[in-house]
SEDREN-657862 format. One record per residue (C-alpha): residue in one letter; x negated, z, y. Coordinates in steps of 0.05 Angstrom, whole numbers, plus 5000, padded with zeros to 4 digits. Layout:
SEDREN-657862
[node "A", [X, Z, Y]] ...
END
This chain:
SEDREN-657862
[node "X", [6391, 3657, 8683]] [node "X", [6427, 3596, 8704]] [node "X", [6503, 3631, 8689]] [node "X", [6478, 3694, 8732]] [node "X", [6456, 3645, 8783]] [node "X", [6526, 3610, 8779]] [node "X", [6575, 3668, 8775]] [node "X", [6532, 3701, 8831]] [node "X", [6543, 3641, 8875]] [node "X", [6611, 3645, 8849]] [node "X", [6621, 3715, 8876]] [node "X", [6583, 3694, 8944]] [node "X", [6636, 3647, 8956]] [node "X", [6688, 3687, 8939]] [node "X", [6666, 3737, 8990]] [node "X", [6657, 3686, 9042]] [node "X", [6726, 3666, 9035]] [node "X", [6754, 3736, 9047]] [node "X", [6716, 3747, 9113]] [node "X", [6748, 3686, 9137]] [node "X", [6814, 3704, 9115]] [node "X", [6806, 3769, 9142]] [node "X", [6783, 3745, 9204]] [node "X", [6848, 3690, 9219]] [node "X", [6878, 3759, 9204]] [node "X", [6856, 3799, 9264]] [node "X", [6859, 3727, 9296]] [node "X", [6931, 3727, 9288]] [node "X", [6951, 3802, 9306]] [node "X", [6903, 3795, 9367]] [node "X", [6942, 3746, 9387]] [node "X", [7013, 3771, 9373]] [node "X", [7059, 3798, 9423]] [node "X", [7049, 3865, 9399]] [node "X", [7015, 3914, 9457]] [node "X", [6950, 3946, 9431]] [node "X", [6932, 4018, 9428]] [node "X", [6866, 4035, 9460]] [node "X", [6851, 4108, 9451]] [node "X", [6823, 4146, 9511]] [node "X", [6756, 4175, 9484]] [node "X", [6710, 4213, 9534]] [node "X", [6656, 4156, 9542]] [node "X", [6605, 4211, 9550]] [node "X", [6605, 4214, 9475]] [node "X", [6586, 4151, 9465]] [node "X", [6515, 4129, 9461]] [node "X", [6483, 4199, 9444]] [node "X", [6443, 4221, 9382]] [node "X", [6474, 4240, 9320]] [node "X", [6427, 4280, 9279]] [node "X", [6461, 4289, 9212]] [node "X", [6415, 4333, 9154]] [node "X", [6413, 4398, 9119]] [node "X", [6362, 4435, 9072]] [node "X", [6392, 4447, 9004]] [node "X", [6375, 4504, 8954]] [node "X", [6371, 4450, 8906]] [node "X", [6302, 4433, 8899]] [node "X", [6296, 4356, 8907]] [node "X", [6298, 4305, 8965]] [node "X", [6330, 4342, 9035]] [node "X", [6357, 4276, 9078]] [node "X", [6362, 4274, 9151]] [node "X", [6392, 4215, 9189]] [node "X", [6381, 4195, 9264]] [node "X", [6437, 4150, 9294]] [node "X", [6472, 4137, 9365]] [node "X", [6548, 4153, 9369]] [node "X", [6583, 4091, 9381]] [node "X", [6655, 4077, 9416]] [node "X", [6709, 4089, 9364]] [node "X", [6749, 4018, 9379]] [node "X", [6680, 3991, 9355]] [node "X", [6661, 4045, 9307]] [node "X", [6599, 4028, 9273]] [node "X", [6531, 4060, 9243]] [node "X", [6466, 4054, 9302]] [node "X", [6410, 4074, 9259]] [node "X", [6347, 4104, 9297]] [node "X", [6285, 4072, 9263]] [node "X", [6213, 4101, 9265]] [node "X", [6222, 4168, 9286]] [node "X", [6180, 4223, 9263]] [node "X", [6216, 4278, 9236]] [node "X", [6191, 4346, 9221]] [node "X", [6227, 4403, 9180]] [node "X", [6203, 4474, 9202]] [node "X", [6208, 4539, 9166]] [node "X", [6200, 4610, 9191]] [node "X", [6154, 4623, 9168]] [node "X", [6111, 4564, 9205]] [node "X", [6102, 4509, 9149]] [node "X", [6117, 4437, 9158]] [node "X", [6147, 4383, 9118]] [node "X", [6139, 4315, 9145]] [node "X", [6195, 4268, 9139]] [node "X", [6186, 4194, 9105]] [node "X", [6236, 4137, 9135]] [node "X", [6264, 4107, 9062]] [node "X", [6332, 4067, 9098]] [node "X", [6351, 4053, 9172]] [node "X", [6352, 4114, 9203]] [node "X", [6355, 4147, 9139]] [node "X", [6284, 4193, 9123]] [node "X", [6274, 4251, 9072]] [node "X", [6224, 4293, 9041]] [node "X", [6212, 4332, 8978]] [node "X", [6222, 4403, 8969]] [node "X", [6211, 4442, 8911]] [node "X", [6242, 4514, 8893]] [node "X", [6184, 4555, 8925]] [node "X", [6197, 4526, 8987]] [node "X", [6279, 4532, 8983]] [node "X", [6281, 4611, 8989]] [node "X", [6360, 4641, 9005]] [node "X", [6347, 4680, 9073]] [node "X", [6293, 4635, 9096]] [node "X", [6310, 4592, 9156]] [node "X", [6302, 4529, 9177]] [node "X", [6302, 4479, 9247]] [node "X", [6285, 4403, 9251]] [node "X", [6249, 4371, 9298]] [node "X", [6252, 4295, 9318]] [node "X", [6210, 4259, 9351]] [node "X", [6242, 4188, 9377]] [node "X", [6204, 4115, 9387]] [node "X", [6224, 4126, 9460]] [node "X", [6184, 4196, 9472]] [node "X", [6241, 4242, 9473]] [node "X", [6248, 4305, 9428]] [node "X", [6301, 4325, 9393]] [node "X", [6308, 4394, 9357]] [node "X", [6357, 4443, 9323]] [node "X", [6357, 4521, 9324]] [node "X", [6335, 4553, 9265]] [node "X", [6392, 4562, 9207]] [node "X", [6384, 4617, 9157]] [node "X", [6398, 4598, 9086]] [node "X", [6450, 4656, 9055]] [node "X", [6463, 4670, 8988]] [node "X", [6514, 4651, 8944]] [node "X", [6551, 4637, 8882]] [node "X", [6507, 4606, 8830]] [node "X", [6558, 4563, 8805]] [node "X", [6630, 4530, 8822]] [node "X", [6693, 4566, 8800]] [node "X", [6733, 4536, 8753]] [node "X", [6760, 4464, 8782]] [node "X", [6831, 4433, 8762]] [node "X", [6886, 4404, 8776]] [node "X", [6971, 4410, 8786]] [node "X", [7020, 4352, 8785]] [node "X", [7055, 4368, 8848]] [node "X", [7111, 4322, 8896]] [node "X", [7097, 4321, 8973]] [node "X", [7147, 4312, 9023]] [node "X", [7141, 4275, 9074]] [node "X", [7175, 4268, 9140]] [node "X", [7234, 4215, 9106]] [node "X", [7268, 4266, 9059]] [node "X", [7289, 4203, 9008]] [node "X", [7214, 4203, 9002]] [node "X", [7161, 4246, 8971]] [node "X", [7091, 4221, 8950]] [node "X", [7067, 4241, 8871]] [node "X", [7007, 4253, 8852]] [node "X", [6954, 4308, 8828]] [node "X", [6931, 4371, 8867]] [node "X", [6859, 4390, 8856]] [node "X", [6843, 4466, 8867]] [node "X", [6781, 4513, 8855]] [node "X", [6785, 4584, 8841]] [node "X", [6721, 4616, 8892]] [node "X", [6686, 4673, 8878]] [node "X", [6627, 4709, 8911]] [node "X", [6594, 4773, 8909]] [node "X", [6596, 4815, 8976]] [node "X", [6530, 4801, 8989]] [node "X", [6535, 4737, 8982]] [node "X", [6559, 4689, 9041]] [node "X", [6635, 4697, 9072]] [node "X", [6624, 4625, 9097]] [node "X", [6638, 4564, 9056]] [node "X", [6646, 4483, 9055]] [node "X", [6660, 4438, 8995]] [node "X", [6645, 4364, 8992]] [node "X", [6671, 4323, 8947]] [node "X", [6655, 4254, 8920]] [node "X", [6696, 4218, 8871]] [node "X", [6682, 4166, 8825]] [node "X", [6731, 4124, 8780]] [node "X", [6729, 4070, 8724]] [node "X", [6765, 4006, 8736]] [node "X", [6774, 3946, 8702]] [node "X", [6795, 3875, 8712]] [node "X", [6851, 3839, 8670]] [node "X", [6814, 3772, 8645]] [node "X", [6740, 3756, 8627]] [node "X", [6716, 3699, 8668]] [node "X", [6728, 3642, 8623]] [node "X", [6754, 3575, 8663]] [node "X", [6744, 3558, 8736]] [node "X", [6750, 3495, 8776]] [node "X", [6717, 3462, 8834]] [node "X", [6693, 3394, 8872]] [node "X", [6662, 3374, 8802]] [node "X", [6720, 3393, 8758]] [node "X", [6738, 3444, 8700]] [node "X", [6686, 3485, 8679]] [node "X", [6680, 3533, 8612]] [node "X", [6640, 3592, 8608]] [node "X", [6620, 3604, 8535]] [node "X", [6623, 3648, 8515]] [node "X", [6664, 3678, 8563]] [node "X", [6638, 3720, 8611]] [node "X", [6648, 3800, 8615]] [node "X", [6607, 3828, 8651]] [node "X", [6650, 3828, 8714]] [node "X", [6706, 3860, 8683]] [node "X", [6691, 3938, 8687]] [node "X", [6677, 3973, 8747]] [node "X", [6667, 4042, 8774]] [node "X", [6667, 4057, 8845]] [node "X", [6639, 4117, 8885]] [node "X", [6670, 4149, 8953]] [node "X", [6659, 4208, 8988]] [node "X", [6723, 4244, 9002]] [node "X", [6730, 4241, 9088]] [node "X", [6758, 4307, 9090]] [node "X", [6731, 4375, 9102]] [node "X", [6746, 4437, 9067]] [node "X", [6720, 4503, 9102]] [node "X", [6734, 4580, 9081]] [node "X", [6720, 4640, 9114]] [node "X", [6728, 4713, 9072]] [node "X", [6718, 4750, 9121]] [node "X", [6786, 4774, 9129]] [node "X", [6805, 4781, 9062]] [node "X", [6800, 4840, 9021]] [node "X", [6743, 4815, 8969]] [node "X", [6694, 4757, 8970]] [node "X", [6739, 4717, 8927]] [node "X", [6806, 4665, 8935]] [node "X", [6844, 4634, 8876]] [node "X", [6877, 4562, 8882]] [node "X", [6836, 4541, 8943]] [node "X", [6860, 4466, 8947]] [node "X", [6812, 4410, 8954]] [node "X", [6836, 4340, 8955]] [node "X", [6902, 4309, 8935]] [node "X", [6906, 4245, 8889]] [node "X", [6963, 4204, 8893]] [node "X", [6993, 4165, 8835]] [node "X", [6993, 4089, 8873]] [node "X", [6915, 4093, 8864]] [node "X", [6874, 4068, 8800]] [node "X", [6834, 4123, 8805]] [node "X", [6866, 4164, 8755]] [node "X", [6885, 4095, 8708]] [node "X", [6816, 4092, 8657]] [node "X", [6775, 4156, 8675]] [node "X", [6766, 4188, 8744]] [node "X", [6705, 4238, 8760]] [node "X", [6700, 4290, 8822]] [node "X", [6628, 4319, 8842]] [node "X", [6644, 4392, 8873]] [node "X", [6586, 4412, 8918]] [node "X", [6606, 4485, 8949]] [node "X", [6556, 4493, 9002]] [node "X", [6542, 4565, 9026]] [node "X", [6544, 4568, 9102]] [node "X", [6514, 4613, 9157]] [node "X", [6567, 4634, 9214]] [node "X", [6545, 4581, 9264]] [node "X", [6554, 4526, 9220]] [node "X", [6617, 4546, 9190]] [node "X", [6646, 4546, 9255]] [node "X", [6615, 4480, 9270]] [node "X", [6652, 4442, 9212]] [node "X", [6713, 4488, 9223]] [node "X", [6715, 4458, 9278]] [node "X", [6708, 4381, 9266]] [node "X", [6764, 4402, 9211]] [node "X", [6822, 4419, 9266]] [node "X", [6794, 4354, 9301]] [node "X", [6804, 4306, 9246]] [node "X", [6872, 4347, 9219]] [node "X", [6935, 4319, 9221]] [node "X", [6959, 4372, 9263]] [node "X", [6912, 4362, 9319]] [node "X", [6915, 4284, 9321]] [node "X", [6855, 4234, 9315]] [node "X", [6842, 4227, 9389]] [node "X", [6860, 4300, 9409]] [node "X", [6785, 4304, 9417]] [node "X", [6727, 4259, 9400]] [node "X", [6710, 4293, 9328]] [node "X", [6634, 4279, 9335]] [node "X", [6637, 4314, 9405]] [node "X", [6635, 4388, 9371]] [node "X", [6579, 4436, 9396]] [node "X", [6524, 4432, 9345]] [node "X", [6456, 4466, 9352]] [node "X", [6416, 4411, 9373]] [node "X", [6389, 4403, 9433]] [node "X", [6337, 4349, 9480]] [node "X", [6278, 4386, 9487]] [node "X", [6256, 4331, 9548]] [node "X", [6325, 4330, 9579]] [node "X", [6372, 4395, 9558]] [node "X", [6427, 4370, 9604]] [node "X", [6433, 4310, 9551]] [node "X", [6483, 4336, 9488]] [node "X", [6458, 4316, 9424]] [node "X", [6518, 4309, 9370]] [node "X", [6507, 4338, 9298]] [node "X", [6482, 4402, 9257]] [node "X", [6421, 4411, 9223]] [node "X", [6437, 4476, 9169]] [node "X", [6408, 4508, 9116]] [node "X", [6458, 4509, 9051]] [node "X", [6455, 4548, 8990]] [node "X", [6482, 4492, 8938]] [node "X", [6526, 4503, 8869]] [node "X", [6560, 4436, 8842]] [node "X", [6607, 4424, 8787]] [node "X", [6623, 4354, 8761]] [node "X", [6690, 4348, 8720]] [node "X", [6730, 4291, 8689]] [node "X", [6803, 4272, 8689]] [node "X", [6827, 4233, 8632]] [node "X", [6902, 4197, 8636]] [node "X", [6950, 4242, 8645]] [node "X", [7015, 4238, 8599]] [node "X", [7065, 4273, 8659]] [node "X", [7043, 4236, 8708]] [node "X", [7079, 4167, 8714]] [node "X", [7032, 4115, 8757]] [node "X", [7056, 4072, 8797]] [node "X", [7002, 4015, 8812]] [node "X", [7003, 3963, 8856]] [node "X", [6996, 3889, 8834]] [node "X", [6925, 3866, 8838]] [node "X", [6919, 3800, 8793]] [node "X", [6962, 3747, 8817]] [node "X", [6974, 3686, 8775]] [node "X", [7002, 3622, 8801]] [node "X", [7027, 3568, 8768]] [node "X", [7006, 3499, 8791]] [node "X", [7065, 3450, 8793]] [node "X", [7028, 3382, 8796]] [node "X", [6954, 3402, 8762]] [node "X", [6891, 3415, 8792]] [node "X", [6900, 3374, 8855]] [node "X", [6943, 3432, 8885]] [node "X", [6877, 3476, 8894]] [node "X", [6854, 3474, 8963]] [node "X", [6784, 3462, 8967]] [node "X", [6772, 3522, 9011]] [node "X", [6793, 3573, 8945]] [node "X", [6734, 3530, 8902]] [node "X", [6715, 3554, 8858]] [node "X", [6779, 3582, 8832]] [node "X", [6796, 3615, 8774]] [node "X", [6840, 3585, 8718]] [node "X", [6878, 3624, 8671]] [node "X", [6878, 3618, 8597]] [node "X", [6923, 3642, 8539]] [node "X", [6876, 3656, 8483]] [node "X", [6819, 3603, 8496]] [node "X", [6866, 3548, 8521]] [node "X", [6866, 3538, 8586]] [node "X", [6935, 3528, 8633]] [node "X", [6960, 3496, 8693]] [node "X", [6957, 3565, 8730]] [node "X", [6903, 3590, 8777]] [node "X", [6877, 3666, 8781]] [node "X", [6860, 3711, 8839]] [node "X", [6791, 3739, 8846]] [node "X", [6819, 3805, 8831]] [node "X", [6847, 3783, 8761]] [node "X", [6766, 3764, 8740]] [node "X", [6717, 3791, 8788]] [node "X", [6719, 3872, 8798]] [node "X", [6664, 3877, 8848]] [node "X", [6708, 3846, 8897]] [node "X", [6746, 3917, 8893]] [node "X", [6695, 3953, 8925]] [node "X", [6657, 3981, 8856]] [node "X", [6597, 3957, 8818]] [node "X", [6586, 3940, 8744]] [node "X", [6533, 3985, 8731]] [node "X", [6560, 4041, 8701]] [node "X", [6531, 4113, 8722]] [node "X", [6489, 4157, 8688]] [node "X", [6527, 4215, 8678]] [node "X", [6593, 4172, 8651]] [node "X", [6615, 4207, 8594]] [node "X", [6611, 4143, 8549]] 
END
């Protein structure tokens, strides 16, 4: 208990540190003679309600979060707490809504209740008295499962022709029946293994050098889970069957560790009805390259929502019905694919010993060469892999 007291403390500090270096960072460019940009957003689209929640097929918990849109230069996450949501059904029965997180609330559905061509609307009601409430959304059919997932070492160009990125291009082959949906989304969420170079095994501070012993591994592997920020829509309806091979998803380029140890994608292709294909179509142009970050605000698209108490006030988000198929797949090192990483664990020699370590890095990490320790200090990232982003508890459906 006492070394997991210690290296969390450790870890704490290290942390702290960071902020403050981070922070004489944006002191610093603040400060520089270098003009800021300050986009131009419609304020209007500030300060409104964001409902963001769907009903899946998949029987399970069906989330629903309530948030205010904040101003982009200050972009940040305004739960709504103690709300009282409702999820309605056609045919007239409830499910009440539990808060679990800030401004995060969900209920339990089961498979009865998650019938393709059944529709459903949400209804909100805020700690201030006013309503909120979506349309109803008809859940369509669709594929059972995802089409077969992989990948393509491809080159990009880019707009300096001595320079093209590398990396992998995922793709999925789609396939529907006709009377299935024409109207499609995928989300994607990655997770990837990491590790960091050296156990933590020496480390130095006000009261001197300290061994761990044995030495200490547990911070050393990592995985770390994001959800891919782009969208991927598709609409059928033009082509000539329910169906499109090589549909690309998302691009992985060869500077990352993802793809070093073992890298995982979660595929969930989300049947759509018309409205709210169109609705993420939509926030797709807006966040493209093509169409520029501030073209629009991206949160400002038409959803189905509305202010039962005051129409005239827009409410942002879409509340849809989706009928759910996910694939999870795993990418092992590939052979043709040369990485090229960037340097993470720093080691610096110390000229004149220990007295060279400024008391603001304490405690610091002190590199050793097969149990002996040397005159040479370590970056957090060479010990502690948390700092990275990722945690050490590895997930359940890792392969090993």
């Amino acid at each position: 208990m006492i070394l997991k007291r210690i290296t969390y403390q450790i870890i704490k500090a290290k942390l702290n540190h960071i902020k403050w270096i981070s922070f004489l960072l944006v002191f610093i460019l603040l400060g520089s003679c270098i003009k800021p940009f300050n986009p131009d957003v419609n304020a209007e689209a500030i300060n409104k309600y964001v409902i963001e929640g769907s009903v899946s097929s998949i029987e399970g918990w069906q989330n629903v979060k309530v948030s205010i849109a904040s101003d982009v230069s200050r972009a940040e996450y305004v739960p709504v707490n103690n709300c009282e949501l409702m999820i309605i059904d056609d045919l007239g029965q409830n499910f009440p809504l539990t808060q679990y997180e800030d401004g995060e609330y969900r209920v339990w559905m089961n498979n009865s209740e998650l019938i393709p061509g059944r529709s459903f609307k949400i209804n909100v009601h805020l700690p201030n008295g006013e309503i909120l409430e979506s349309a109803f959304d008809q859940m369509p059919l669709g594929p059972d499962e995802v089409g077969d997932v992989y990948f393509e070492i491809e080159d990009i160009p880019t707009n300096d022709p001595e320079y093209t990125l590398n990396g992998i291009q995922m793709y999925t082959d789609f396939s529907a029946d006709e009377m299935d949906s024409k109207f499609y989304r995928w989300k994607l969420t990655e997770t990837w293994e990491y590790h960091s170079e050296y156990p933590r095994e020496f480390y130095y501070d006000a009261t001197g050098l300290h061994q761990v012993v044995p030495a200490d591994y547990s911070y050393m592997y990592c995985w770390k889970t994001v959800v891919v920020n782009d969208i991927y829509t598709l609409s059928t309806g033009n082509l000539s069957e329910n169906a499109l091979d090589k549909y690309p998803l998302n691009y992985i380029r060869n500077n990352t560790y993802r793809l070093k140890i073992l890298y995982s994608l979660m595929i969930e292709q989300m049947a759509l009805s018309e409205n709210a294909y169109y609705y993420w179509d939509k926030l797709r142009v807006n966040l493209s390259q093509e169409a520029g970050l501030y073209t629009s605000q991206p949160l400002a698209v038409k959803g189905n929502l509305t202010n039962v108490n005051t129409p005239e006030k827009e409410v942002l988000g879409f509340f849809q019905a989706n009928n759910v198929s996910k694939k999870r797949i795993f990418i092992w090192p590939i052979d043709e694919l040369e990485l090229d990483l960037p340097t993470v664990c720093i080691i610096n020699g110390l000229r004149f010993g220990f007295i060279e370590i400024p008391v603001s890095e304490y405690p610091a990490f002190i590199y050793s060469d097969n149990g002996v320790w040397q005159f040479a200090t370590m970056v957090d990232d060479c010990v502690l892999c948390p700092v990275l982003g990722g945690v050490t508890e590895k997930p359940d459906y890792w392969p090993y």
